[in-house]
C-alpha positions in Angstrom: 149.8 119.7 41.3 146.8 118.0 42.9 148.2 114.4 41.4 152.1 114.6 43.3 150.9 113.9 46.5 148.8 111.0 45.4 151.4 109.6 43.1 153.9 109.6 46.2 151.3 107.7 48.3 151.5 105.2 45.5 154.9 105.1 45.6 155.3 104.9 49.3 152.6 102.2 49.7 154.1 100.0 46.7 157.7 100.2 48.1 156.8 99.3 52.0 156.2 95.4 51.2 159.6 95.6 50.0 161.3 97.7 52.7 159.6 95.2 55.1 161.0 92.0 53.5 164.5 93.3 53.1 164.4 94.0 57.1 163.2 90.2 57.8 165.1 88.7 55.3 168.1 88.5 57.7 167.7 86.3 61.0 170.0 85.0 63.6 169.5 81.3 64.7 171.6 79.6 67.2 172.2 76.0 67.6 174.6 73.5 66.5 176.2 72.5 62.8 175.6 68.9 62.0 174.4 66.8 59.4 171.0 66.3 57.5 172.0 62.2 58.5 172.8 62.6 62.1 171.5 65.7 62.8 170.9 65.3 66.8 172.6 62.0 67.4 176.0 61.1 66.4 176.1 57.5 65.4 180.1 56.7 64.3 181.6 54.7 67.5 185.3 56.4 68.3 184.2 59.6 66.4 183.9 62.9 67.3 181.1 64.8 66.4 183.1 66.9 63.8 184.6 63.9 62.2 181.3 62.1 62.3 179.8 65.2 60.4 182.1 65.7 58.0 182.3 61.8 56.9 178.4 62.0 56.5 178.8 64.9 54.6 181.8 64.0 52.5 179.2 60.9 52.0 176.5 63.9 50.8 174.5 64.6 53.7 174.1 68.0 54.0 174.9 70.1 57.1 172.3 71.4 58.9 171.6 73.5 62.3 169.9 72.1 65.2 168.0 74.7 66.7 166.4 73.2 70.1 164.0 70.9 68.2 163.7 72.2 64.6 166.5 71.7 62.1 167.4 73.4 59.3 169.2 72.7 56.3 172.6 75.4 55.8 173.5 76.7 52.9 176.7 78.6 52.0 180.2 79.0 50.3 181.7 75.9 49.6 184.4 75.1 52.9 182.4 77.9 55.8 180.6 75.4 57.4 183.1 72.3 57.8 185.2 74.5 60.4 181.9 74.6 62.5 181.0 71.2 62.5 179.8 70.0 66.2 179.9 73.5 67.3 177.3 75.9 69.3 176.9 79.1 66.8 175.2 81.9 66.1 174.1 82.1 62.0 172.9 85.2 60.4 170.9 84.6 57.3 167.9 83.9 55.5 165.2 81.3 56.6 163.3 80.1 53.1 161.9 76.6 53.0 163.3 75.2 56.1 166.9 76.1 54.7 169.1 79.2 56.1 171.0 80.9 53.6 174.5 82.2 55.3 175.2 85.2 55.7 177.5 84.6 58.7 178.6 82.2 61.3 179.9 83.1 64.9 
C-alpha cells in the first residue's frame, strides 16, 4: 500500500512538463501578414500592399507577421493566409523557431 502514493507522485511529477507545454503551446500574436521579401516595406510602385504580398509570394516568399519589430514566419493550410495579406490580425498558434504555426486568424 505504502508504494501507491509514491507511484502517483511519479506520475504526477512526470506528466506536469507536459501539462505545462500543452498550455504554452498556443499564443496569440498580433501584427500584420506580409511577406518574408517585404516584410515591413512594400516596394512594388502602384501596388497595394496585398497585391504586393501576394506577387512576392506567388514568386515564393513566404508570408510572415510583423509583430512591432520582430517577424515571424506563418505557417498554415494552403489559401488562409492570402485573404489576410496587408491586414492588422490577431493569430493564435504555436511559436517554434521563429515560425507560428496557425491555429487561427482574426
Amino acid at each position: 500500500m505504502k508504494k501507491f502514493p509514491a507511484i502517483v507522485v511519479l506520475v504526477a511529477a512526470a506528466a506536469m512538463p507536459m501539462l505545462q507545454m500543452a498550455h504554452a503551446a498556443s499564443q496569440t500574436f498580433e501584427g500584420v501578414v506580409s511577406d518574408s521579401m517585404c516584410e515591413k516595406k512594400h516596394m512594388m510602385p502602384g501596388k497595394s500592399d496585398a497585391e504586393c504580398i501576394a506577387e512576392c509570394v506567388k514568386a515564393g516568399s513566404a508570408y510572415v507577421l510583423v509583430a512591432d519589430s520582430k517577424v515571424y514566419t506563418l505557417t498554415a493550410k494552403p489559401g488562409v493566409l492570402a485573404a489576410y495579406a496587408g491586414k492588422h490580425v490577431k493569430v493564435q498558434g504555436e511559436l517554434k523557431n521563429n515560425t507560428i504555426t496557425v491555429a487561427a486568424i482574426h
